[in-house]
C-alpha positions as CSV (number, residue, x, y, z in Angstrom):
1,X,56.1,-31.2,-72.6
2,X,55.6,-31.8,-76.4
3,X,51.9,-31.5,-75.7
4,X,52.5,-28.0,-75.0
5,X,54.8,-27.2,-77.3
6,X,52.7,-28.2,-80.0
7,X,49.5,-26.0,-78.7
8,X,52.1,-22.8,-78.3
9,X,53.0,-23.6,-82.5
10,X,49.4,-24.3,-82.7
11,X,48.8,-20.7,-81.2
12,X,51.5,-19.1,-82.9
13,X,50.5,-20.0,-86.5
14,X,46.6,-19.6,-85.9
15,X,47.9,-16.0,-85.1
16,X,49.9,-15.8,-88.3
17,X,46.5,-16.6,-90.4
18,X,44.3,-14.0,-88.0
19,X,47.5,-11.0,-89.2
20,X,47.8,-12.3,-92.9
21,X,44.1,-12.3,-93.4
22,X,42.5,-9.7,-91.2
23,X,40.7,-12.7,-89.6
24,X,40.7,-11.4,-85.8
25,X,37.7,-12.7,-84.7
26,X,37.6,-15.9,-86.6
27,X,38.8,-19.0,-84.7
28,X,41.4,-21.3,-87.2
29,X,43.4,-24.4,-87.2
30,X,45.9,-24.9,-90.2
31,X,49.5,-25.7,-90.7
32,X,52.2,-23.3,-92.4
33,X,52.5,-25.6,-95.3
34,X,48.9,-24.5,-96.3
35,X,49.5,-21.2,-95.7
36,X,50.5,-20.0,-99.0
37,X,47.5,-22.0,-100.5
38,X,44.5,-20.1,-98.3
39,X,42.8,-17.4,-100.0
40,X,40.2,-15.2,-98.4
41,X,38.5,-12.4,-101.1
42,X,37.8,-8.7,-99.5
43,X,34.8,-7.9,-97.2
44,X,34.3,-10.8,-95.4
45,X,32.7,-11.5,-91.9
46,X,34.3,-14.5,-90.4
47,X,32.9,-15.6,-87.2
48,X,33.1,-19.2,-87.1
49,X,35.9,-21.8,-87.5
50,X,38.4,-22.0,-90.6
51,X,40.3,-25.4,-90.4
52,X,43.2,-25.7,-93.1
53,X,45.9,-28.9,-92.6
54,X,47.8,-30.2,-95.9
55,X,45.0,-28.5,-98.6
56,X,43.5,-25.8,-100.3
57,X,41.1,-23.4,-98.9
58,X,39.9,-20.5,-101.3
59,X,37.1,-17.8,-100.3
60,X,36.1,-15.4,-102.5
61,X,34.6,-12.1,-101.6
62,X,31.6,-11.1,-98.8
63,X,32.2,-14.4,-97.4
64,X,30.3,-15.0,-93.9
65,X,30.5,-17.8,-91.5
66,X,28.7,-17.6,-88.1
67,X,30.1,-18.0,-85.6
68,X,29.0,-21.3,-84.6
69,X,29.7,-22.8,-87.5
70,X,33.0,-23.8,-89.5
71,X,34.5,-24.8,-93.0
72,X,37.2,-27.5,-93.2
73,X,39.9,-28.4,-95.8
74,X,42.4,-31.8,-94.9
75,X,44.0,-34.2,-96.1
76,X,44.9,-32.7,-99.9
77,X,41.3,-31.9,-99.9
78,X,40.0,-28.6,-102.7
79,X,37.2,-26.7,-100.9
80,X,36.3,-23.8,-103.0
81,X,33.9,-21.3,-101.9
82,X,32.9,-18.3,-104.6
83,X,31.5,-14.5,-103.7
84,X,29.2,-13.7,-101.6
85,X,28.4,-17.1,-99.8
86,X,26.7,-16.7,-96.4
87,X,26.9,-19.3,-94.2
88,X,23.9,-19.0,-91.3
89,X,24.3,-20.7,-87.7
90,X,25.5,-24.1,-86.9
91,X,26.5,-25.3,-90.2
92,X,29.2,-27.2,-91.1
93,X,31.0,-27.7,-95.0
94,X,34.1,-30.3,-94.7
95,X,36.3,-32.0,-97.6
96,X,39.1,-34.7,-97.2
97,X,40.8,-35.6,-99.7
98,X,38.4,-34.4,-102.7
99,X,36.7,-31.0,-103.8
100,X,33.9,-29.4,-102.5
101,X,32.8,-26.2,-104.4
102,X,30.3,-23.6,-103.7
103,X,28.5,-21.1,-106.2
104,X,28.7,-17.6,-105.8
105,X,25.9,-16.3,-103.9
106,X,24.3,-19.3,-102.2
107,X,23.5,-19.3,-98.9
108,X,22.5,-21.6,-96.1
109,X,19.9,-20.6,-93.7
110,X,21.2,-22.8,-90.9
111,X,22.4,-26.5,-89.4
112,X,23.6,-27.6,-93.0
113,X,26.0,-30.4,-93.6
114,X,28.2,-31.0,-96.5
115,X,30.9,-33.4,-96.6
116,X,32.1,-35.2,-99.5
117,X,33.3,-34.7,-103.1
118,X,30.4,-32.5,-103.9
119,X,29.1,-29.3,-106.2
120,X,26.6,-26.7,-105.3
121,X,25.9,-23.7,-108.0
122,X,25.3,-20.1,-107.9
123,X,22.7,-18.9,-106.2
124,X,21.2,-21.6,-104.3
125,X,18.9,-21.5,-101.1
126,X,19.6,-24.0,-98.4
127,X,16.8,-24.2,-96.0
128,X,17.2,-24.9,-92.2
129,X,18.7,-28.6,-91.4
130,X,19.9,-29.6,-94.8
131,X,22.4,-32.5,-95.5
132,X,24.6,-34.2,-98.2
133,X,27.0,-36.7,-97.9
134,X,28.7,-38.6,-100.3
135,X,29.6,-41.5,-98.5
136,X,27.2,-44.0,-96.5
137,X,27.7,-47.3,-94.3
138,X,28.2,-50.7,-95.8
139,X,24.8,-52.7,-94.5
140,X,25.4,-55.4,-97.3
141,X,28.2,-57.7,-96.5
142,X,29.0,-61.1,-94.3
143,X,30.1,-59.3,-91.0
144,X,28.4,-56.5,-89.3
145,X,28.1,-52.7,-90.8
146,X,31.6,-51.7,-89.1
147,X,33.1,-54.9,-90.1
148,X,31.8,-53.9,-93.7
149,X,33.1,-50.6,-93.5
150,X,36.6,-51.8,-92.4
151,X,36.6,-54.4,-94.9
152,X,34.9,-51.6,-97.8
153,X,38.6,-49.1,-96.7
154,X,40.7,-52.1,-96.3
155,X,40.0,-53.4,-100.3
156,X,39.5,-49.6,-101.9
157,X,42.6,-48.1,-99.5
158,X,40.0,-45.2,-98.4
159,X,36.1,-44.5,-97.9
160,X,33.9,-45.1,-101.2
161,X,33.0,-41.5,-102.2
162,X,30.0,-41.0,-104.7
163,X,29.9,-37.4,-106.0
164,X,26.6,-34.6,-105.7
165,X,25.9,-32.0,-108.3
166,X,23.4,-29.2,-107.3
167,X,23.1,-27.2,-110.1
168,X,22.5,-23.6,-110.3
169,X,19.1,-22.0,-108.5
170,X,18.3,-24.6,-106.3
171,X,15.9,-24.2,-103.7
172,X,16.3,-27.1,-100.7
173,X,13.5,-27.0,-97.9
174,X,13.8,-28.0,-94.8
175,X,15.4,-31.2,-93.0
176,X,16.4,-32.3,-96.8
177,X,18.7,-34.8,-97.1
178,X,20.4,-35.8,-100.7
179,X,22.3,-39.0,-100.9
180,X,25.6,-40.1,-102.4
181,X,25.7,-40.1,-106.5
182,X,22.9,-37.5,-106.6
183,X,22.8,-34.7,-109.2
184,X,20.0,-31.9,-109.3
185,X,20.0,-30.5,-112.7
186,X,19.3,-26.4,-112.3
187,X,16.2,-24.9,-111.1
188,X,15.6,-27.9,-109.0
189,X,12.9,-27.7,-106.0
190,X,13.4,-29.9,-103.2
191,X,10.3,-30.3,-100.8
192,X,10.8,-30.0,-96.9
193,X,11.9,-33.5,-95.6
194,X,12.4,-35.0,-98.2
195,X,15.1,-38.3,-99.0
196,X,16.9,-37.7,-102.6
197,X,17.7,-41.1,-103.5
198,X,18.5,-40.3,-107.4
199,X,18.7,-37.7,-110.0
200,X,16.7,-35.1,-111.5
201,X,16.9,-33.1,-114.5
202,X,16.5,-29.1,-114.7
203,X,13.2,-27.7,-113.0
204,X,12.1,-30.4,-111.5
205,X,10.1,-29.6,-108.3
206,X,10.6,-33.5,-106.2
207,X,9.3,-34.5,-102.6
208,X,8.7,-37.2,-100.2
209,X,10.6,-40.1,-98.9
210,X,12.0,-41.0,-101.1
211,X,11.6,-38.2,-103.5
212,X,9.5,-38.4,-106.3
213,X,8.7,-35.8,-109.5
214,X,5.8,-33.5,-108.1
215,X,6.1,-31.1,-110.8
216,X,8.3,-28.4,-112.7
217,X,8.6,-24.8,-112.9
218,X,8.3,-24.8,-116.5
219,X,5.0,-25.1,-116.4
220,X,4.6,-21.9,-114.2
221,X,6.9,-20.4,-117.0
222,X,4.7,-21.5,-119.8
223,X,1.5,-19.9,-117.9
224,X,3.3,-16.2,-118.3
């Protein structure tokens, strides 16, 4: 019986969010409490999945999300998203308990993840199949790597989170993955496949496993 209850409130506040927000065709989970703190700019095209429980959710304006894939807020968690972000097929953008901010106009082509305490800039491309996380397994320890992780939650009272930065006009190729602590100074090139296992300052073009400097726009500047 509670079961059902619970899916009817469920149903009954999703449908308060679709009314509020002219979201109709959009597909969302939240709570009232978060209500008040969801903000959606004008012009969007929301296909996909909003979730919303106990945080902040703010959209700015010609938002779209496909309809395959979603954006998440929980646990107190800040996920800011600025004008005229498109989000392509199959792509998913989660924060719990931390901030995850997006630039104005970036985009992601498709099958992106992002979940963690993390920072993308304006006008960014994200290539197909493009992750970042900002937490990781515990492989060193005495037990094995979930004993580690239990032990890693147990002492800290949550999951180590490491911050990324992407700065402003990024380009990230294909199946790229950038690792906790990472920051991408602005104008950064990231090669197709590649593992970011550290920083890089402004302009740097990097590739390979794990990335390496291959070169820098500047220098195409300097020819001109």
């Amino acid at each position: 019986m509670n079961r059902i209850f619970n899916k009817l409130i469920s149903i009954y506040i999703s449908i308060l969010y679709k009314i509020k927000f002219s979201l109709y065709r959009a597909s969302i989970a939240g709570d009232i409490e978060s209500l008040s703190s969801f903000k959606l700019g004008k012009g969007h095209d929301v296909l996909g999945k909003l979730k919303i429980l106990k945080s902040t959710l703010n959209i700015g304006d010609g938002f779209a999300l496909d309809s395959s894939s979603q954006v998440g807020s929980t646990n107190q968690g800040n996920l800011i998203i600025g004008n005229q972000v498109s989000i392509g097929p199959r792509s998913i953008l989660y924060i719990n308990d931390g901030k995850l901010e997006i630039g104005n106009g970036t985009t992601f082509f498709s099958d992106c993840l992002l979940s963690g305490t993390i920072k993308v800039g304006e006008d960014c491309l994200f290539a197909k199949n493009i992750s970042i996380l900002t937490s990781t397994h515990q492989i060193y320890g005495k037990g094995r790597i979930r004993e580690n992780d239990r032990a890693i939650v147990s002492e800290l009272g949550k999951v180590p989170d490491l911050p990324v930065e992407i700065g402003d006009d990024c380009w990230l190729g294909s199946n790229a993955v950038i690792l906790p602590g990472v920051k991408l100074g602005e104008g950064v090139v990231v090669g197709a496949n590649a593992v970011v296992t550290k920083s890089f300052p402004e302009y740097s073009i990097i590739g390979g496993i794990p990335a390496k400097l291959i070169g820098s726009r500047k220098d195409k500047k300097k020819e001109k």
